[in-house]
N, CA, C and O atoms as CSV, one atom per row, in Angstrom:
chain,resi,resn,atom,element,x,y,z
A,1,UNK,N,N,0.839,-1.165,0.000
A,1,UNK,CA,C,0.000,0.000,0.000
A,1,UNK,C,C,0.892,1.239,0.000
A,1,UNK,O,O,1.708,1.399,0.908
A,2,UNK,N,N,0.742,2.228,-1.116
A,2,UNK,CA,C,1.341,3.469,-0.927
A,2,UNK,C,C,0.766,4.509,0.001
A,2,UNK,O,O,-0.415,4.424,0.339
A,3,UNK,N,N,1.580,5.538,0.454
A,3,UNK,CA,C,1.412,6.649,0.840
A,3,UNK,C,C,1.829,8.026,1.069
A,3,UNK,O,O,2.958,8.315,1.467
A,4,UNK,N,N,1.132,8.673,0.877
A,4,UNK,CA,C,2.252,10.393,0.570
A,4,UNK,C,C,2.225,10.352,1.957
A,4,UNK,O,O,1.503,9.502,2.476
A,5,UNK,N,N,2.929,11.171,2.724
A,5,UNK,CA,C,3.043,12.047,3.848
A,5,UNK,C,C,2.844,13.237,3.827
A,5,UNK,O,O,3.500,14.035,3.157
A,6,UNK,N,N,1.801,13.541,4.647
A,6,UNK,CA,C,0.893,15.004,4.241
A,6,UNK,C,C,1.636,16.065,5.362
A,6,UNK,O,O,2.524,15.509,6.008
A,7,UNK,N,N,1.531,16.740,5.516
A,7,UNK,CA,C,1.827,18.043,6.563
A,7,UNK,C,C,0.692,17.527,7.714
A,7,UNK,O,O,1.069,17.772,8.861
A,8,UNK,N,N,-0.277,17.036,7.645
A,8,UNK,CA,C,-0.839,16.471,8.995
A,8,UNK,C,C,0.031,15.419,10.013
A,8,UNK,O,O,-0.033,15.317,11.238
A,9,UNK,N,N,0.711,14.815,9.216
A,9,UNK,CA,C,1.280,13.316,9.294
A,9,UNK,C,C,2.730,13.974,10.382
A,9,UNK,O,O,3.157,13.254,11.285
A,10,UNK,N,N,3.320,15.325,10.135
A,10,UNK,CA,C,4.355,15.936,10.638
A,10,UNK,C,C,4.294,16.520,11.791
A,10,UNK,O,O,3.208,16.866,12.256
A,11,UNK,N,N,5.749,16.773,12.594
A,11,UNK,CA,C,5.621,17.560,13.788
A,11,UNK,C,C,6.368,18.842,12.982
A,11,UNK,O,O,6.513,18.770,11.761
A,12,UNK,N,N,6.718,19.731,13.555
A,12,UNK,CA,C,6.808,21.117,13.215
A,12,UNK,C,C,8.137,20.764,12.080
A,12,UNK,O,O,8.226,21.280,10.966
A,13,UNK,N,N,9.060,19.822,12.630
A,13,UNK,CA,C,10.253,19.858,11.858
A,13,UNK,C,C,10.354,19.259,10.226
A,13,UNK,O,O,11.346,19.127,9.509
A,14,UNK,N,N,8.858,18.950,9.955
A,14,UNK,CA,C,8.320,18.729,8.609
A,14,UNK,C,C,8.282,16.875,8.576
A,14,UNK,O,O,7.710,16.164,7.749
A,15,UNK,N,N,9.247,16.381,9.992
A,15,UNK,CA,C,9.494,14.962,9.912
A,15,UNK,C,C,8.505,13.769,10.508
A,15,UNK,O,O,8.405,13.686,11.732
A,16,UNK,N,N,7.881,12.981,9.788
A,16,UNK,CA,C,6.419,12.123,10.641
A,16,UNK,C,C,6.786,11.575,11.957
A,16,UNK,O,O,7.755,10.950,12.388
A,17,UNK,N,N,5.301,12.176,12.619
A,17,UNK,CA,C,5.846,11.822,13.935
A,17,UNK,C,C,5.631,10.155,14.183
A,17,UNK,O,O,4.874,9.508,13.460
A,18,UNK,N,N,6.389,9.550,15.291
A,18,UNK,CA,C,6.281,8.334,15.298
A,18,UNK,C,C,5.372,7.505,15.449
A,18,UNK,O,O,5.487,6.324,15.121
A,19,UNK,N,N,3.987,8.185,16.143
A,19,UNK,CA,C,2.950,7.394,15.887
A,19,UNK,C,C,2.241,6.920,15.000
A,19,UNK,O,O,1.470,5.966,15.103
A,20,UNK,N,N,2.593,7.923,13.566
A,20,UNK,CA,C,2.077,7.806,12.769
A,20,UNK,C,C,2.875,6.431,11.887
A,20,UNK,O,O,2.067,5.897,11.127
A,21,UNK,N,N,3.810,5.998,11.865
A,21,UNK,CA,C,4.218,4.598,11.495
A,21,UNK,C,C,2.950,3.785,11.560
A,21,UNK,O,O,2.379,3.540,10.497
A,22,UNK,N,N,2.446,3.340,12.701
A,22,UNK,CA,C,1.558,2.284,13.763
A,22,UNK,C,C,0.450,2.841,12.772
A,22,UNK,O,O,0.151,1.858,12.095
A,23,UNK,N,N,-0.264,3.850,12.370
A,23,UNK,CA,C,-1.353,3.943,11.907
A,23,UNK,C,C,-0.851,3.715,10.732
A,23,UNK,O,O,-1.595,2.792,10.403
A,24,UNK,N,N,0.124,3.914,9.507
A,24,UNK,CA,C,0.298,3.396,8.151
A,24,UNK,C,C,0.523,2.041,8.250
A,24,UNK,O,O,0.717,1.516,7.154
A,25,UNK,N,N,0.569,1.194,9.328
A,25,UNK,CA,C,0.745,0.043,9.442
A,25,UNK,C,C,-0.872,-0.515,9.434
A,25,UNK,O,O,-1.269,-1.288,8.562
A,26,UNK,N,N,-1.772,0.009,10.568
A,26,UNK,CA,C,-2.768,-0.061,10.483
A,26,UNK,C,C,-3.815,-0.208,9.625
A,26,UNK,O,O,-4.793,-0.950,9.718
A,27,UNK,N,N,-3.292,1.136,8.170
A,27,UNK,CA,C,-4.517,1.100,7.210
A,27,UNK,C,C,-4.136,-0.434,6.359
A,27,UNK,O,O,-4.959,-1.317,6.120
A,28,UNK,N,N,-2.763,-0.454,6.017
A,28,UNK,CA,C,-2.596,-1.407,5.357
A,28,UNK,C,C,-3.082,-3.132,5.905
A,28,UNK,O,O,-3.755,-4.043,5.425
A,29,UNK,N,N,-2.376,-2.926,7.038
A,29,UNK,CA,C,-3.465,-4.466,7.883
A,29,UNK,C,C,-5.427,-4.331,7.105
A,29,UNK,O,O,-6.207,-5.195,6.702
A,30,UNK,N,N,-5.505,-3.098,7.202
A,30,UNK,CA,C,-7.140,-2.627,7.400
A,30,UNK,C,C,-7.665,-3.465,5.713
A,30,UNK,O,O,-8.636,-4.203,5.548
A,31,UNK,N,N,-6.827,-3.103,4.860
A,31,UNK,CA,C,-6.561,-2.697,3.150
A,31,UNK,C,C,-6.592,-4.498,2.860
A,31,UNK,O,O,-7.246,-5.022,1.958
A,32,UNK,N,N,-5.725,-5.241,3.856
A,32,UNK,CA,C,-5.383,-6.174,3.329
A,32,UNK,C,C,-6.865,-7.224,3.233
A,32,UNK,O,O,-7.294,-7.931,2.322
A,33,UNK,N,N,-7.327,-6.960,4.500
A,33,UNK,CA,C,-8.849,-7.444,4.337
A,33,UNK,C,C,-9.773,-7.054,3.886
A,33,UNK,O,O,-10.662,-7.804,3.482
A,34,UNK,N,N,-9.832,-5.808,3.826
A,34,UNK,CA,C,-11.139,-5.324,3.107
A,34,UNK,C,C,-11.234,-5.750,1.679
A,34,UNK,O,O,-12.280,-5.988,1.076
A,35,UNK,N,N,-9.616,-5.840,1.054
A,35,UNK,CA,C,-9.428,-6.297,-0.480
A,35,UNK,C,C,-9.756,-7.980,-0.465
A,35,UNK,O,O,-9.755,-8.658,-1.492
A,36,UNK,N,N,-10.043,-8.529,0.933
A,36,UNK,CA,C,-10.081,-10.267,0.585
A,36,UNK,C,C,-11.923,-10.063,0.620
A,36,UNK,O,O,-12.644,-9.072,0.741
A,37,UNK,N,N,-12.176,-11.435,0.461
A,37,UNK,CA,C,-13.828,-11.780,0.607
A,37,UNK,C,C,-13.870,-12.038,2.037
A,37,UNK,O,O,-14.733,-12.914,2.090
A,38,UNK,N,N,-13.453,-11.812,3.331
A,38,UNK,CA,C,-13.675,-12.054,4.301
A,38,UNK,C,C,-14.706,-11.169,5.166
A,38,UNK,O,O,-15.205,-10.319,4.428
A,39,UNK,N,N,-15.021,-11.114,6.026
A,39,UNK,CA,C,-15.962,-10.443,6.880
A,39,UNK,C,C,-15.938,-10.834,8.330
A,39,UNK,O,O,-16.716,-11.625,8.864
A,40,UNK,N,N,-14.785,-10.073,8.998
A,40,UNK,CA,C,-14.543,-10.576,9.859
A,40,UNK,C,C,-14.654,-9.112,10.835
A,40,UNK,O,O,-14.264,-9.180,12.000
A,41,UNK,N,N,-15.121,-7.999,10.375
A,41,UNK,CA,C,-15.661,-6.766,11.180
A,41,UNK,C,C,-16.916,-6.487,11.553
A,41,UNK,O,O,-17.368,-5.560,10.881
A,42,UNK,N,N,-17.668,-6.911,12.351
A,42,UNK,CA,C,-18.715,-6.708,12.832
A,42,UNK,C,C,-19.085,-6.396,14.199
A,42,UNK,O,O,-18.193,-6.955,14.836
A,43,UNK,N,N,-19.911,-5.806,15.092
A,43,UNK,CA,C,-20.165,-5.588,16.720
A,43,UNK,C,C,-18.962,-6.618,17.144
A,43,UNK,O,O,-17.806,-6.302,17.422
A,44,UNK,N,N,-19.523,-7.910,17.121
A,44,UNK,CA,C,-18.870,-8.679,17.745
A,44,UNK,C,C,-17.636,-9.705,17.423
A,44,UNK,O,O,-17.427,-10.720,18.088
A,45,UNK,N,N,-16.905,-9.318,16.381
A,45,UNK,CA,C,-16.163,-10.145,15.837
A,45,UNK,C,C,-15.343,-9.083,15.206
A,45,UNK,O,O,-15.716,-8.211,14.421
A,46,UNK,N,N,-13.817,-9.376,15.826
A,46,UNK,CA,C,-12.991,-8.454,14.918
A,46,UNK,C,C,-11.656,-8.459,15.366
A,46,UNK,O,O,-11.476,-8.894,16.503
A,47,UNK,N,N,-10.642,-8.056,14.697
A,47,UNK,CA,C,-8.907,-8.084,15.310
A,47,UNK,C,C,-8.814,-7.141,16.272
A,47,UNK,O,O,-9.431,-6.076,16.283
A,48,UNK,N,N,-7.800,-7.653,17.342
A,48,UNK,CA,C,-7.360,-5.980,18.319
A,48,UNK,C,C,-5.971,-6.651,18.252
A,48,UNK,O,O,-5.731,-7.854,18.152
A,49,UNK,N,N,-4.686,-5.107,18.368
A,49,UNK,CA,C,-3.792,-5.853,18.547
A,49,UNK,C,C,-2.990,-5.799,19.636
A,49,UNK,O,O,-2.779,-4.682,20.106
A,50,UNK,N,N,-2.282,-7.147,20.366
A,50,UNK,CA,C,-1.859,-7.787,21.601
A,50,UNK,C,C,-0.476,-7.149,21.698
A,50,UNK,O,O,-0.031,-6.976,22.833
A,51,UNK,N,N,0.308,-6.754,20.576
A,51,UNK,CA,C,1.723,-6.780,21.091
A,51,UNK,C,C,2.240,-6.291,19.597
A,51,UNK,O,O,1.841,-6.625,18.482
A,52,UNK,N,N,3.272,-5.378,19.999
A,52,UNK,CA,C,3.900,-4.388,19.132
A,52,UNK,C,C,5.560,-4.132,19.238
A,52,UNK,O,O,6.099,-3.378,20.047
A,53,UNK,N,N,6.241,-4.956,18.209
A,53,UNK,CA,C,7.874,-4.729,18.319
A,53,UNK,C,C,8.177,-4.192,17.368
A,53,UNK,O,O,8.260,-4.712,16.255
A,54,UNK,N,N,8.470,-2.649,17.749
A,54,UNK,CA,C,8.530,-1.523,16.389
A,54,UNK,C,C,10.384,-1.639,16.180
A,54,UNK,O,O,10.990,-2.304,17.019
A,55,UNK,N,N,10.881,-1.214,15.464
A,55,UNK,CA,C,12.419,-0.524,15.185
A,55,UNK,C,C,11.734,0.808,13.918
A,55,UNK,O,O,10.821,0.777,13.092
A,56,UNK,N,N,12.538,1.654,14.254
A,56,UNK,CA,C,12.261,2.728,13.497
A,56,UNK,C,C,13.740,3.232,13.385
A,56,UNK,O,O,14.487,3.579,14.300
A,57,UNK,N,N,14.004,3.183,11.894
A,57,UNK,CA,C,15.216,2.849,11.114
A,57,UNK,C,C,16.054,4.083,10.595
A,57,UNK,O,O,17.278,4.205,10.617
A,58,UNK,N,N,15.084,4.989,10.112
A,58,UNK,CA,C,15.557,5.989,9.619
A,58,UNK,C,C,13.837,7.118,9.442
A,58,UNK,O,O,12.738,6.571,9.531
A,59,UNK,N,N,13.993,8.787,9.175
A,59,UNK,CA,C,13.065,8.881,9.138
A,59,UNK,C,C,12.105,9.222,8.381
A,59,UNK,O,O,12.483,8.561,7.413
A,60,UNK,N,N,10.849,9.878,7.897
A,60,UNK,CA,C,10.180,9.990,6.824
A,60,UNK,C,C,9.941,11.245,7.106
A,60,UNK,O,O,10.049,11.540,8.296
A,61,UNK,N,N,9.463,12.607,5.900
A,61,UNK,CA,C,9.809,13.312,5.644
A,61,UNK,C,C,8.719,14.132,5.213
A,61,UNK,O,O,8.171,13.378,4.410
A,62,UNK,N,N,8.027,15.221,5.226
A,62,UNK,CA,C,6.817,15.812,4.286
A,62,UNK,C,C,7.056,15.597,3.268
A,62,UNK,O,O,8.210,15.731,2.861
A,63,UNK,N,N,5.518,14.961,2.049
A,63,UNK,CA,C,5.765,14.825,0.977
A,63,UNK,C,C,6.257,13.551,0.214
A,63,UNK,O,O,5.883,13.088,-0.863
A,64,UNK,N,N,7.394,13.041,1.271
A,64,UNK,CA,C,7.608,11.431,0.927
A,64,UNK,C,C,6.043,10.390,0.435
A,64,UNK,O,O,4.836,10.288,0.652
A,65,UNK,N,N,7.136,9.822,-0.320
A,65,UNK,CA,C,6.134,8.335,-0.852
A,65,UNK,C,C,6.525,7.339,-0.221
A,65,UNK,O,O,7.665,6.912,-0.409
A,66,UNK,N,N,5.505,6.636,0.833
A,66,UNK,CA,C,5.837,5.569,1.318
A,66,UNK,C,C,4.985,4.314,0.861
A,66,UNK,O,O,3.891,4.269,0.298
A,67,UNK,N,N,5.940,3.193,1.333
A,67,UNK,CA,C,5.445,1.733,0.989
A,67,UNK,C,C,5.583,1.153,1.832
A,67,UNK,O,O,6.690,0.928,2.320
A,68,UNK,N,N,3.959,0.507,2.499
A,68,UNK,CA,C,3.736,-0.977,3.781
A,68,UNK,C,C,4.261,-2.209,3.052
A,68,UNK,O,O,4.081,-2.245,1.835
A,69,UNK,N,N,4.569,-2.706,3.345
A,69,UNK,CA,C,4.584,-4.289,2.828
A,69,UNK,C,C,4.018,-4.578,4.418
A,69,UNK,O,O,4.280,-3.985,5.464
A,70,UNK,N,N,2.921,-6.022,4.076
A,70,UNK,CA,C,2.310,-6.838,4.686
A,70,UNK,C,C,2.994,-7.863,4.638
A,70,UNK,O,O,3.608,-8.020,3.582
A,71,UNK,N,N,3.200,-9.198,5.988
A,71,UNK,CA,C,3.648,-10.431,5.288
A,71,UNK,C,C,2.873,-11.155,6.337
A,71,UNK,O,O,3.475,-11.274,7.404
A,72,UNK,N,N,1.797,-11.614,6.283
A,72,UNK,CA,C,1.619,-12.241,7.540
A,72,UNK,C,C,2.641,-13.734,8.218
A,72,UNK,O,O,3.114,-14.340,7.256
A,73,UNK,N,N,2.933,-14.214,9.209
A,73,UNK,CA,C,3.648,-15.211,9.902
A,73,UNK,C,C,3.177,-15.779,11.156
A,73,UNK,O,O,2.354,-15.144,11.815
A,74,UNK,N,N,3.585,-16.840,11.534
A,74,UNK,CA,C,3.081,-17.155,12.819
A,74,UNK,C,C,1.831,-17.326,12.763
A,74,UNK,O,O,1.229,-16.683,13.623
A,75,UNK,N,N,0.997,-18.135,11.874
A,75,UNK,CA,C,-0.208,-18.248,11.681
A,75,UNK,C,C,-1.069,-19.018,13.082
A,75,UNK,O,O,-0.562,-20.135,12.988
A,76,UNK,N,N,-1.865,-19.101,14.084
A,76,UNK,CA,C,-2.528,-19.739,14.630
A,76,UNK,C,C,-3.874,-19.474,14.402
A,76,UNK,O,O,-4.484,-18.697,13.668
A,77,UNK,N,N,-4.242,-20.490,15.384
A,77,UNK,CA,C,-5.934,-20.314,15.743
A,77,UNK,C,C,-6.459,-19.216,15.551
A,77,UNK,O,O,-6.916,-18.690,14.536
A,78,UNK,N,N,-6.368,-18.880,16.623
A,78,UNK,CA,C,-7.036,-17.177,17.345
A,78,UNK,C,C,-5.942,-16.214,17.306
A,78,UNK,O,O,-6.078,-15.553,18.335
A,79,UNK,N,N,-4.777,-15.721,16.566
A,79,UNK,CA,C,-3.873,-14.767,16.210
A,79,UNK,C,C,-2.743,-15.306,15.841
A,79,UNK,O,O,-2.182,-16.343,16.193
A,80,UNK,N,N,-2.369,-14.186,14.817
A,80,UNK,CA,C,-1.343,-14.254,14.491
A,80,UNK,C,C,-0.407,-12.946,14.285
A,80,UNK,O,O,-0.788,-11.862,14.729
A,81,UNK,N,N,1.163,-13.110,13.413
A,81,UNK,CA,C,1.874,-11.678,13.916
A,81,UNK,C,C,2.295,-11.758,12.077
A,81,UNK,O,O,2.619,-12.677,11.324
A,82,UNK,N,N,2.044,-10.051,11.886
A,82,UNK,CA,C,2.210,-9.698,10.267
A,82,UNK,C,C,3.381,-8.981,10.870
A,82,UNK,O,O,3.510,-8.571,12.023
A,83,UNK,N,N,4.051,-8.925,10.046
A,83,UNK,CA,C,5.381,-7.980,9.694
A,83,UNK,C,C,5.180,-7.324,8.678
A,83,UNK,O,O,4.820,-7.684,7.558
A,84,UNK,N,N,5.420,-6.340,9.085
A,84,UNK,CA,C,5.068,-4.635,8.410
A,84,UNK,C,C,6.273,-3.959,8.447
A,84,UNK,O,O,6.862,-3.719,9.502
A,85,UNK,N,N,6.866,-3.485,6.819
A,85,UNK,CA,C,7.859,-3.065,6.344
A,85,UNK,C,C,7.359,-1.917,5.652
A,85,UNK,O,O,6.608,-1.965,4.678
A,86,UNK,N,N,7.955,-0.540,6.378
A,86,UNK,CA,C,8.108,1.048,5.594
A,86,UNK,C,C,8.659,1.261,4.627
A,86,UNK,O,O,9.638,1.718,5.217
A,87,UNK,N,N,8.979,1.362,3.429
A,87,UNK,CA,C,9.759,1.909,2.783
A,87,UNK,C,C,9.564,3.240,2.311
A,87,UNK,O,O,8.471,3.501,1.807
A,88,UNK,N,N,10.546,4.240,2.398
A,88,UNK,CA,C,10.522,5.006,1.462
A,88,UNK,C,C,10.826,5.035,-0.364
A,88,UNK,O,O,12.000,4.861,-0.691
A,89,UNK,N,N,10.058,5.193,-1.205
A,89,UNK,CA,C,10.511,5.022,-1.815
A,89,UNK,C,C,10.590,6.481,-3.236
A,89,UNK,O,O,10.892,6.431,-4.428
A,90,UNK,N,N,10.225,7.439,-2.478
A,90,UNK,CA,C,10.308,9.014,-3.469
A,90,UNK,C,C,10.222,9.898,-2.373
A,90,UNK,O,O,9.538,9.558,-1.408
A,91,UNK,N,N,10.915,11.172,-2.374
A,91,UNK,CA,C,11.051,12.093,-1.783
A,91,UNK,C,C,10.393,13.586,-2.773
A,91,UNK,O,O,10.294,13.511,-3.998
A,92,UNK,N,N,10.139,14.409,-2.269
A,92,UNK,CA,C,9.408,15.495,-2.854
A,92,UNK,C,C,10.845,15.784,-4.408
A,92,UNK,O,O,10.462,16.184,-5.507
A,93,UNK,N,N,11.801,15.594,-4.231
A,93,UNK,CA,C,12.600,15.667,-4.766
A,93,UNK,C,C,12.915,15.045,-6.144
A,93,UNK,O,O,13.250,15.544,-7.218
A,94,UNK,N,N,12.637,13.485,-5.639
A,94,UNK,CA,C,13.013,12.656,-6.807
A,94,UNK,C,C,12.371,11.073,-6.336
A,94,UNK,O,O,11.780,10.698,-5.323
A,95,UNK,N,N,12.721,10.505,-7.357
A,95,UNK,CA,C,12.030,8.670,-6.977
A,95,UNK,C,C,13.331,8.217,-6.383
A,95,UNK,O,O,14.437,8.729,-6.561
A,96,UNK,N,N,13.074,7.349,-5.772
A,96,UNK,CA,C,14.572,6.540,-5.376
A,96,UNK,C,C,14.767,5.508,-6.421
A,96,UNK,O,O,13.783,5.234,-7.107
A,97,UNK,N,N,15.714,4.987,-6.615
A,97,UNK,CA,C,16.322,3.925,-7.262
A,97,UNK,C,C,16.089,3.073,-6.764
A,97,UNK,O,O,15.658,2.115,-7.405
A,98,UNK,N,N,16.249,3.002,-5.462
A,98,UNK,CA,C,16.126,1.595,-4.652
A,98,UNK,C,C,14.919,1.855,-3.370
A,98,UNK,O,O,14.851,3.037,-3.034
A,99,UNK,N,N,14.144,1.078,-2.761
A,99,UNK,CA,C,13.400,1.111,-1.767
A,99,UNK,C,C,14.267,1.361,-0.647
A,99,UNK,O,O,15.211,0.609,-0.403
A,100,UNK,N,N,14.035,2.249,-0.039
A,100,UNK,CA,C,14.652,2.666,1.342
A,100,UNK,C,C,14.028,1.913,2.941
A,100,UNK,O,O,13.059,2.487,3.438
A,101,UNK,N,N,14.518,0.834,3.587
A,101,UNK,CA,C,13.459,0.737,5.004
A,101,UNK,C,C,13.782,1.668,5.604
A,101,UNK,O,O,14.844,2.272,5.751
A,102,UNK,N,N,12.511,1.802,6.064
A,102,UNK,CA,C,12.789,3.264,7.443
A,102,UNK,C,C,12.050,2.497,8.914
A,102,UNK,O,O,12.387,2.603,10.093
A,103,UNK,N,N,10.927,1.710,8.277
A,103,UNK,CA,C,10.406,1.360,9.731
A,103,UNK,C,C,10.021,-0.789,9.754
A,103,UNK,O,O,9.483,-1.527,8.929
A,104,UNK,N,N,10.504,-0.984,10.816
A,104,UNK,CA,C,10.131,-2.270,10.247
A,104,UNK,C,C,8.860,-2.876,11.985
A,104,UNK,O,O,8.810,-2.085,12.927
A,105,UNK,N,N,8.384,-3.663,12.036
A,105,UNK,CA,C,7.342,-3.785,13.001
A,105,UNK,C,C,6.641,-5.258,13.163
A,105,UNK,O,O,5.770,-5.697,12.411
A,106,UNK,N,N,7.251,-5.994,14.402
A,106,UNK,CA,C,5.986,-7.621,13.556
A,106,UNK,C,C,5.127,-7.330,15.228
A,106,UNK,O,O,5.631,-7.131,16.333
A,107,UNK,N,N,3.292,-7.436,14.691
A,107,UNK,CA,C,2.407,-7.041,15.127
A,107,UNK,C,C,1.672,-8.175,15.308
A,107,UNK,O,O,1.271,-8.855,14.364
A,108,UNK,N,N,1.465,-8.428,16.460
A,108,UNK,CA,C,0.457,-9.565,16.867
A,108,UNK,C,C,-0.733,-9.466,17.042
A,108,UNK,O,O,-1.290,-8.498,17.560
A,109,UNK,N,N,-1.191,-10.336,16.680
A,109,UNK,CA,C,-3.368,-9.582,16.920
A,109,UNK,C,C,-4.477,-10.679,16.641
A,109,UNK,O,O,-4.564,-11.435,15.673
A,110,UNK,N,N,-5.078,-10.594,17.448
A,110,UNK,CA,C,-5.886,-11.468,17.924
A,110,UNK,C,C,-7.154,-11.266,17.759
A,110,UNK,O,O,-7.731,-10.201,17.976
A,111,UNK,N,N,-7.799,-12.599,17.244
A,111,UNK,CA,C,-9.278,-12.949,16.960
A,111,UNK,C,C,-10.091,-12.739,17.878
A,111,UNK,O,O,-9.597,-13.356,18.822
A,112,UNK,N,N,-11.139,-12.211,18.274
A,112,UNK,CA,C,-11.976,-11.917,19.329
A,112,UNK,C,C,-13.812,-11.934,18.877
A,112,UNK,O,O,-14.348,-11.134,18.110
A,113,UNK,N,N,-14.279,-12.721,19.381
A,113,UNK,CA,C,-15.752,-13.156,19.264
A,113,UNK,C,C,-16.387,-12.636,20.590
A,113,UNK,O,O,-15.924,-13.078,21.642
A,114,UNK,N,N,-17.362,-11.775,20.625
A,114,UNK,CA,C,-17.941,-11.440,21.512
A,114,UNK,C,C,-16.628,-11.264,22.893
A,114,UNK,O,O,-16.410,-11.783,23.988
A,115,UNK,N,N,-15.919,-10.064,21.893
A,115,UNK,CA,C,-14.497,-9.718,23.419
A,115,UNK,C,C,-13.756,-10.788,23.986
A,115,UNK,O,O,-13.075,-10.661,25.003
A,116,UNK,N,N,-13.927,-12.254,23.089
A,116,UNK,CA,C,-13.542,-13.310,23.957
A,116,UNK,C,C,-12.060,-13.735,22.697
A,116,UNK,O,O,-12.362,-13.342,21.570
A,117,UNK,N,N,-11.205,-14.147,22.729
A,117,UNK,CA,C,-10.303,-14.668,21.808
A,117,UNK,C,C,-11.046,-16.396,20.943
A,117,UNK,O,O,-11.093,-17.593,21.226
A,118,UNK,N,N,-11.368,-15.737,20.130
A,118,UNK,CA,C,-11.909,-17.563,19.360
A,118,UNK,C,C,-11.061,-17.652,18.294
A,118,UNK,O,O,-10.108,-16.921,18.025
A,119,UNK,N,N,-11.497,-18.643,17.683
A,119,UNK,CA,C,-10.669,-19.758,16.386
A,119,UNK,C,C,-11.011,-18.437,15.567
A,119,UNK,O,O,-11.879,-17.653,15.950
A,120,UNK,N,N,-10.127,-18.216,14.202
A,120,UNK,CA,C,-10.736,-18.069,13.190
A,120,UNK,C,C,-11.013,-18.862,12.118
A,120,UNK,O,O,-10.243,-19.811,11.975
A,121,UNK,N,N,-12.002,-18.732,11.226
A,121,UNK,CA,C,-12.517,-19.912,10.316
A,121,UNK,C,C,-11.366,-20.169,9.382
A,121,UNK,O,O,-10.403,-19.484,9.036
A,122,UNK,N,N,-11.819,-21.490,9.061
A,122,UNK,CA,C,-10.487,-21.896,7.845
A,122,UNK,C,C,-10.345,-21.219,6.707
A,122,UNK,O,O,-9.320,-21.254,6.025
A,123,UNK,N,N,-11.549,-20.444,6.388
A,123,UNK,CA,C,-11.022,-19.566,5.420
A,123,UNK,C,C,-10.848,-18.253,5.754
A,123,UNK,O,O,-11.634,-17.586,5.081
A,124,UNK,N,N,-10.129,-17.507,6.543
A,124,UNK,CA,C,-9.496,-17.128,7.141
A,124,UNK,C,C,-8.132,-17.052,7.172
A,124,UNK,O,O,-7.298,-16.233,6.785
A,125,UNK,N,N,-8.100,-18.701,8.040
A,125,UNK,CA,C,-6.677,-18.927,8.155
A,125,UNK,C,C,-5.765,-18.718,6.254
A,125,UNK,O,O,-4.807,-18.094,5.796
A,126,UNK,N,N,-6.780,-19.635,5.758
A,126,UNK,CA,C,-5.976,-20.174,4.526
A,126,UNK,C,C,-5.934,-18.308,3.679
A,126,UNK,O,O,-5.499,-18.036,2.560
A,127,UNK,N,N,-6.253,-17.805,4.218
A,127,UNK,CA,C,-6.461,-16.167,3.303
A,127,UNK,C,C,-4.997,-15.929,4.180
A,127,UNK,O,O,-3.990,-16.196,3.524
A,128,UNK,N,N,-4.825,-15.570,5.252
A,128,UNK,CA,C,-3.211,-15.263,5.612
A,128,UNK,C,C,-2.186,-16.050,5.208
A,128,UNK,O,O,-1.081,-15.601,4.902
A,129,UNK,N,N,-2.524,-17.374,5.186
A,129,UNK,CA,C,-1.111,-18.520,4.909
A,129,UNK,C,C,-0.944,-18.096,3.198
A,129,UNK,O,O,0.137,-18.240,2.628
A,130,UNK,N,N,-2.041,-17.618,2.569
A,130,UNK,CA,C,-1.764,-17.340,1.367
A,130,UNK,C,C,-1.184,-16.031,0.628
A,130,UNK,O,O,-0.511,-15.851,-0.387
A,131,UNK,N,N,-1.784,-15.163,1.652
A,131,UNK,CA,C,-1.551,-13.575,1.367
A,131,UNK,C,C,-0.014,-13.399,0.765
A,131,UNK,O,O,0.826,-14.203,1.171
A,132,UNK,N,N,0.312,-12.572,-0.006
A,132,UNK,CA,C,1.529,-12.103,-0.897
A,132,UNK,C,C,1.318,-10.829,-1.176
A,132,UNK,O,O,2.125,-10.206,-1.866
């Protein structure tokens, strides 16, 4: 999933502030399902996530073009952990040649049925073991 970095996305020094990583991580988790046939957002049924091991590599910039990569891993039952890769890959300036990491993140998150952690269905599972 691409993304510009807007002047909202910045603290005064034009550079994204760090929370905002966790939410470009977010839409893309968000992106990855909404683009499958699944339906797994409703009142009572939906992901929250358990646990967060960020490194933040280098930083992003007003105007930059960034790139999530998704990979999901660690597939179980009731959660599993995607690894989520930043790249920069254009600056207001110019395109890069090469993809730049700036932020890298593997995010754990868990199935929840009525607030409770349940199975998710096999097609489900087989939609992450497959995802690319």
């Amino acid at each position: 999933m691409k993304i510009r970095v807007y002047y909202e996305d910045t603290d005064a020094g034009g550079i994204v502030y760090h929370t905002n990583f966790i939410k470009y991580c977010e839409r893309a988790r968000s992106e990855m399902v909404f683009n499958s046939n699944l339906d797994p957002f409703t009142p009572n049924r939906h992901f929250v996530v358990k646990n967060i091991n960020a490194s933040y590599i280098k930083p992003a910039f007003l105007g930059d073009i960034l790139e999530v990569i998704s990979t999901p891993n660690s597939i179980k039952k009731a959660s599993l952990v995607i690894n989520q890769k930043i790249y920069k890959i254009a600056s207001l300036e110019k395109s890069l040649d090469e993809k730049e990491l700036i932020f890298e993140a593997d995010i754990k998150i868990a199935y929840l049925v009525d607030k409770k952690p349940a199975a998710m269905s096999s097609k489900m599972i087989e939609f992450f073991k497959n995802y690319k």
